[in-house]
N, C-alpha and C positions, 0 to 999 in steps of 0.2 A: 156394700159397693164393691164391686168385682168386674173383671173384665176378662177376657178370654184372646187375648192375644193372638195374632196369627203368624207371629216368629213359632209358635209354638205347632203352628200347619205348616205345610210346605208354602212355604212363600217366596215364588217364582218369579221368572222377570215379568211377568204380567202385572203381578200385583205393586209393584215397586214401577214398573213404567204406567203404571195408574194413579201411583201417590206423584210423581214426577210430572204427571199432565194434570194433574189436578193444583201442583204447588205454581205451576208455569200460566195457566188459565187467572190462578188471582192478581200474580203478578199483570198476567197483559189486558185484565179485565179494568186494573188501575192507572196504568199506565197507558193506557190508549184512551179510555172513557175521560181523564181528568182532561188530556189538551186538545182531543175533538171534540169536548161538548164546550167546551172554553170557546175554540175558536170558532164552531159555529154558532154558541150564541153572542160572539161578540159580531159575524157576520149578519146576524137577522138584525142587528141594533139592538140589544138588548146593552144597559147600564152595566159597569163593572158589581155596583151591588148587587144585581139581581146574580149575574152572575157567581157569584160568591156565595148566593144565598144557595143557589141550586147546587151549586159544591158541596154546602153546608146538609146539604140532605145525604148525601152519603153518608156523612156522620151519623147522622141519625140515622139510619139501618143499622148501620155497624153497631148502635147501642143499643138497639133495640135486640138484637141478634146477639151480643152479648148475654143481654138476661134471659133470654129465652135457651139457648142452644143447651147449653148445660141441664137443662130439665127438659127436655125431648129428645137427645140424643139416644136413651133407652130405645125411645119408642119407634123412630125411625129408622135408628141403625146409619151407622157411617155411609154405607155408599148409598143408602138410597137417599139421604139427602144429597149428597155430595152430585148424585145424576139431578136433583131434584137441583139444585143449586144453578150446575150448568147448563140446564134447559131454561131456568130465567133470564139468568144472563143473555143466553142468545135470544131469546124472545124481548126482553129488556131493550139490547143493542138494535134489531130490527125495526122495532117501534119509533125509535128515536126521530127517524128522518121522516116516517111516513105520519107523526104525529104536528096534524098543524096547528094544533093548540097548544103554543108555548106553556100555560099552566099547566096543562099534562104532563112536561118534561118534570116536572118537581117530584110525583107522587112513583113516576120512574125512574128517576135518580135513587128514590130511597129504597125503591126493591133491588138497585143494582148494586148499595151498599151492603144490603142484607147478603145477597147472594156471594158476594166476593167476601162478607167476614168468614161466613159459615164453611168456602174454598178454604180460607184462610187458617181457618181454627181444627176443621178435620183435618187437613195435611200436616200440618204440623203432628195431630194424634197419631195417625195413619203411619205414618211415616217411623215415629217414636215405638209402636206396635210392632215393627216389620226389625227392629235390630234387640242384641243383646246387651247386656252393659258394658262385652267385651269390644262390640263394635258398633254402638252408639251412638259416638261423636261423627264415625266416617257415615253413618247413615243420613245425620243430620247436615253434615255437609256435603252432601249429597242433593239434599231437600233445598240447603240454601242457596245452592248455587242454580238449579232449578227455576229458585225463583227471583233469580239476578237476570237469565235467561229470559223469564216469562217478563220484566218491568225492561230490559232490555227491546224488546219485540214491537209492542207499544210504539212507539218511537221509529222503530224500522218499517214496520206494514204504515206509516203516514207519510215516511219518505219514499215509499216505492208507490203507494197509490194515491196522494195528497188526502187533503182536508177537504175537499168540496165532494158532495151528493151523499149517496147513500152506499157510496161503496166499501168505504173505511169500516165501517156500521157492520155489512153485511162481511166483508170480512172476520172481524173479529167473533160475530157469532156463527158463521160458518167453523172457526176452531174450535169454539165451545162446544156445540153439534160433536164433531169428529171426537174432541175430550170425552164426552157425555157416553156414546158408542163405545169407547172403547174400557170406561169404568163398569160398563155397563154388560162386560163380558162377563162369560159362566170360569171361566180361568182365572177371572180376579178377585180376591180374596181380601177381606176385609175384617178387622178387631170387631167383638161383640160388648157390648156394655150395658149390666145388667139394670142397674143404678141410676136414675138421674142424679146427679149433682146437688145438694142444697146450698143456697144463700147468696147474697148481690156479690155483683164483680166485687164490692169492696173488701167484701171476706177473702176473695181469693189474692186481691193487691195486700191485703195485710200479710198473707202468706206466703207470699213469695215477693218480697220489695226488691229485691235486685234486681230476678229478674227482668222484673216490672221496667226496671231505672232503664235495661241492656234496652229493651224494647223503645224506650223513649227517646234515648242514645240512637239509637239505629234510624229509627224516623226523621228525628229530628235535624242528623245532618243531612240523612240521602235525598231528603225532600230542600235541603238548604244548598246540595250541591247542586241538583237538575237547575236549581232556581237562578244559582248567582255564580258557579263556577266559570262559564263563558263569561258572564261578565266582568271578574274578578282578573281573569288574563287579557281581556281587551283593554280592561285600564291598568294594566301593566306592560301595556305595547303590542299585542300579540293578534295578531290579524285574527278577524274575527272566523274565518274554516277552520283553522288552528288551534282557535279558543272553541267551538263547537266537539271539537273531538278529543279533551281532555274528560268528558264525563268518560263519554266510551271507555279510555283507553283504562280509567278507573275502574267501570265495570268487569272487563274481561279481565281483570285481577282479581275481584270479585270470585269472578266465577270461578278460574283456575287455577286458584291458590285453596280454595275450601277443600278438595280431596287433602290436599298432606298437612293442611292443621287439623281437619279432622283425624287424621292417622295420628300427630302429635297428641292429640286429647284425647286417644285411647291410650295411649304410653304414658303419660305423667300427670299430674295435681292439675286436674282440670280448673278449680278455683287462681291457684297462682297463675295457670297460663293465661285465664281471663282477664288478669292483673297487667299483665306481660304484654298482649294485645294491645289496652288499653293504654300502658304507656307505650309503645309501640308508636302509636296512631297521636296521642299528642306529640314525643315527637317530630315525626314523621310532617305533620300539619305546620308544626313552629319554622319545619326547616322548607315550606311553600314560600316563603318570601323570596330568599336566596336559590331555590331550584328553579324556581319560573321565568330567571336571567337564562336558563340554557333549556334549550327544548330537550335534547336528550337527557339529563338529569330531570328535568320537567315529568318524562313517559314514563321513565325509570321508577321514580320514588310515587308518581298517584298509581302505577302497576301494582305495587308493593304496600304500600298505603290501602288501596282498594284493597285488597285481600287482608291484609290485618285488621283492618278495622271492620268487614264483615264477620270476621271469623269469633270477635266478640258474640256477635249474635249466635252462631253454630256453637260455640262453644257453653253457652248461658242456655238456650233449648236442650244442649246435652242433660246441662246439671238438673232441668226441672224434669226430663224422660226420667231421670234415674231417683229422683225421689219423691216424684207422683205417679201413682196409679190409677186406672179406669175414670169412672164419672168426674172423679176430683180433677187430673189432668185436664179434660175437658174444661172444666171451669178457667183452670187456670191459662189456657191457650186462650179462651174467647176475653178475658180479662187484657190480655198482653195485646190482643189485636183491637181493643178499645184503645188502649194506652197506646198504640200505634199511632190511632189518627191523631191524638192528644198531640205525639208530637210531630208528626205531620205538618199540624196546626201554628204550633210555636216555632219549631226551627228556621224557617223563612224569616218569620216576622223578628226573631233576634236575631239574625244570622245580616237581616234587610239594614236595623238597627246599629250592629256591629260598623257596618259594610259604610253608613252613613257618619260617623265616628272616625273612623279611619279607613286607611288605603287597604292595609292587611287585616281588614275588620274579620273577613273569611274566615281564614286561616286563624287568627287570636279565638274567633267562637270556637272553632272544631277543638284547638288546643285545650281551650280551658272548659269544653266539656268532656273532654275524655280524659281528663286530669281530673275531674271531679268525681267520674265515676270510677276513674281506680282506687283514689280515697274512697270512695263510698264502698266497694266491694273490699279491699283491705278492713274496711272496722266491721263489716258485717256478713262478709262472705261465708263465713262456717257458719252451715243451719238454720241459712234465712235466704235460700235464693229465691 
C-alpha cells in the first residue's frame, strides 16, 4: 500500500484551489439539498415520514460509498472520481424538480449521498497529500474552513433565490459544473494511490476511535445547532432576526479562526491542543446561559466558541494526515464521514430531548459532550487516534 503524493510535485494554487472547491461543493451539496428537498417535499404534501425517510437515503449512499470507496480508489484515481462525483451531483440536483414521480426522488437522494461522501472523503485526502507534517494542521485548516464556507452557502443561494421552482436546483448544480471544470484542469494535480484499502469501515473505526469520537462531536452539535440555536435564543427573549443570525455569526468564527489554530497545531502537542479546544468549547457553551442576557457578549463568545470548537475537527484530521498513509487513510476518511451522518442523526434528536428537559437543555448538551470527549482523548489520545 503506497501512495505518491503530490506535496512531493509542484503543488500550485491550482491544485489546492481544486481540493478548496471540491471541500466547499460537499459542504453546499448538504447544506442546500437537506432544507430544499425538505421544503419542497413538504410543499407537494408529502408526510414528515416520508420525508425523513428520503433524508434517510442520503445515509445510505453515504454507507454505501463508505465500503466501496476504499477499494476503488486505486482504480479511479482521486480526481476522476471526484470530477466523476461533481457531475452527479449536478445531474442529481437538476433532476430533482423536472422529476414528477415523487418515488424517484428516493433512488436520487441516494446517488446524491454517494456523491457528496466520496466530495467528502477525497478532500479531506487530497488535501492531507498537498501539505508536510511541517505544515499540516495550516493545510487542514484551510480545508475546514472551506467547508464551513461550502455548508455556509446552502443557506445563502435559498435566501437570495428562495425555495420555490427549479431554480435553487439549478443553481447549485450550475456550481458543481464550474467545480467539475475546474478539477478538471491539466494544472491540477492530484495524489496517486497504488493500493486499495482492505476491510469494513469497522476495522478502520477500531483504528482510529478518537478520531472517529471528533467526527461524531463535530456532527452532532453543528447539526444540533442549525436545528435549535434560533430557537434556543427566542425562548430566551430574543427577537426571532436576532436569533436567526447567531448561527452565522458562529460560522464566520468557524471559518476565520481555522488559519491561526491551524498555525498553533504546527507549533505544539497537537493531542494536548485537541484536549484545550475541547475544554475550551464546554466552557465556552456552560457560559451560553449568562452570555445570551447581552447581545454583545452573545456575538463575542459564539465568534470564539465557533472557531474553537471547529478547530477540534482541524486539529484531529491533522493527527490521522500524519499517522496514516495511502489506501489506509482513504479508509479511514470514508469511515469518519459515515460516522458523520451517525451523528448528524443523533445530535438534534438529544440536543431536541435536552431542549425538552430544560430551558438551557442546548447549551447543557454541547457542554457535556465536549467534556466527554476531552475525557475520552485524555485516557486514549496517545496512539489511538
Amino acid at each position: 500500500m503506497t501512495s505518491t503524493p503530490s506535496a512531493e510535485q509542484p503543488a500550485g494554487l491550482f491544485s489546492r484551489g481544486a481540493v478548496i472547491a471540491t471541500a466547499m461543493m460537499f459542504g453546499l451539496t448538504y447544506s442546500l439539498s437537506a432544507a430544499l428537498i425538505a421544503l419542497d417535499l413538504t410543499s407537494r404534501g408529502l408526510s414528515e415520514t416520508l420525508i425523513g425517510a428520503n433524508a434517510a437515503m442520503h445515509a445510505v449512499g453515504v454507507l454505501i460509498t463508505a465500503m466501496l470507496l476504499p477499494r476503488i480508489i486505486a482504480y479511479f484515481g482521486i480526481r476522476r472520481l471526484v470530477i466523476i462525483a461533481l457531475v452527479l451531483a449536478a445531474l442529481v440536483l437538476s433532476a430533482f424538480p423536472a422529476m414528477p414521480l415523487i418515488w424517484l426522488w428516493f433512488p436520487l437522494r441516494l446517488v446524491l449521498g454517494m456523491a457528496s461522501e466520496i466530495l467528502f472523503v477525497l478532500s479531506e485526502a487530497w488535501t492531507n497529500s498537498l501539505s508536510t507534517e511541517a505544515t499540516r494542521a495550516r493545510a487542514m485548516a484551510a480545508y475546514t474552513a472551506a467547508l464551513s464556507v461550502g455548508f455556509a452557502l446552502g443557506p445563502l443561494i435559498l435566501s437570495v433565490v428562495g425555495s420555490s421552482g427549479s431554480t435553487p436546483y439549478l443553481v447549485g448544480a450550475g456550481i458543481a459544473l464550474f467545480a467539475a471544470g475546474f478539477v478538471a484542469s491539466p494544472k491540477v494535480q492530484a495524489p496517486v494511490f497504488d493500493e486499495p484499502a482492505t476491510g469494513s469501515p469497522l476495522r478502520f473505526i477500531r483504528l482510529a476511535p478518537v478520531a472517529i469520537s471528533a467526527v461524531v462531536l463535530n456532527a452532532a452539535i453543528e447539526t444540533a445547532g442549525l436545528s435549535f440555536l434560533a430557537i434556543y435564543a427566542v425562548n430566551l427573549g430574543w427577537e426571532e432576526s436576532g436569533a436567526t443570525r447567531l448561527m452565522s455569526c458562529m460560522m464566520i468564527g468557524a471559518i476565520l479562526l481555522q488559519l491561526p489554530i491551524g498555525w498553533l497545531g504546527d507549533k505544539v502537542d497537537r493531542v494536548k491542543l485537541v484536549v484545550a479546544l475541547a475544554v475550551a468549547s464546554m466552557l465556552g457553551a456552560l457560559a451560553w446561559p449568562l452570555a445570551l442576557q447581552n447581545e454583545i457578549a452573545t456575538y463575542t463568545l459564539l465568534f470564539f466558541w465557533g472557531g474553537a470548537f471547529v478547530g477540534i475537527y482541524t486539529i484531529m484530521l491533522t493527527l490521522v494526515g500524519s499517522r496514516f498513509k495511502g489506501a489506509e487513510l482513504i479508509g479511514i476518511y470514508a469511515a469518519m464521514g459515515l460516522m458523520w451522518g451517525l451523528g448528524a442523526l443523533l445530535g438534534p434528536l438529544l440536543a431536541g430531548l435536552a431542549m425538552d428537559t430544560t430551558l438551557h437543555g442546548l447549551a447543557f448538551f454541547a457542554a457535556a459532550t465536549c467534556g466527554a470527549f476531552a475525557l475520552f482523548v485524555t485516557l486514549n489520545g496517545r496512539g489511538s487516534h
